[in-house]
N, C-alpha and C positions, 0 to 999 in steps of 0.2 A: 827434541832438538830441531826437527824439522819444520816443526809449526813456529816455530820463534825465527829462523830463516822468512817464510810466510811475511808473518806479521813484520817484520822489519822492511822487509823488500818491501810492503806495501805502504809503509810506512816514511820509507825515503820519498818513492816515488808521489805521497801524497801531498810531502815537505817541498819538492821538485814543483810540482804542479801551483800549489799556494804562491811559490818565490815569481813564478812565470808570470799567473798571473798581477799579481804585485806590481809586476816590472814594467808587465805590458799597460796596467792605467796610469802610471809617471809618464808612459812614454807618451799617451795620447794624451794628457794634460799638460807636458809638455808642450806637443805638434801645435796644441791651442793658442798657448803664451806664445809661443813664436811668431803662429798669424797671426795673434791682435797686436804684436810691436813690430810688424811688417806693415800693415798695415797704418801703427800707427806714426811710425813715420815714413812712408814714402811719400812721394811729392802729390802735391791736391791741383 
């Protein structure tokens, strides 16, 4: 019983870990589209 405690626990956490990272390359391909339409409209 104890080892399936184990294996789950590390198993959330590795579910947890995937989702973070996930989230965190939206966010920086996001930060991207935002400077190039900052960019591409402010004043020339």
């Amino acid at each position: 019983m104890n080892g399936y405690l184990v294996v789950a626990y590390g198993f959330v956490w590795g579910i947890f870990t995937l989702y973070a990272w996930v989230i965190s390359g939206r966010q920086e391909k996001l930060k991207r589209e935002v400077e190039e339409l900052k960019s591409a409209f402010s004043p020339k």
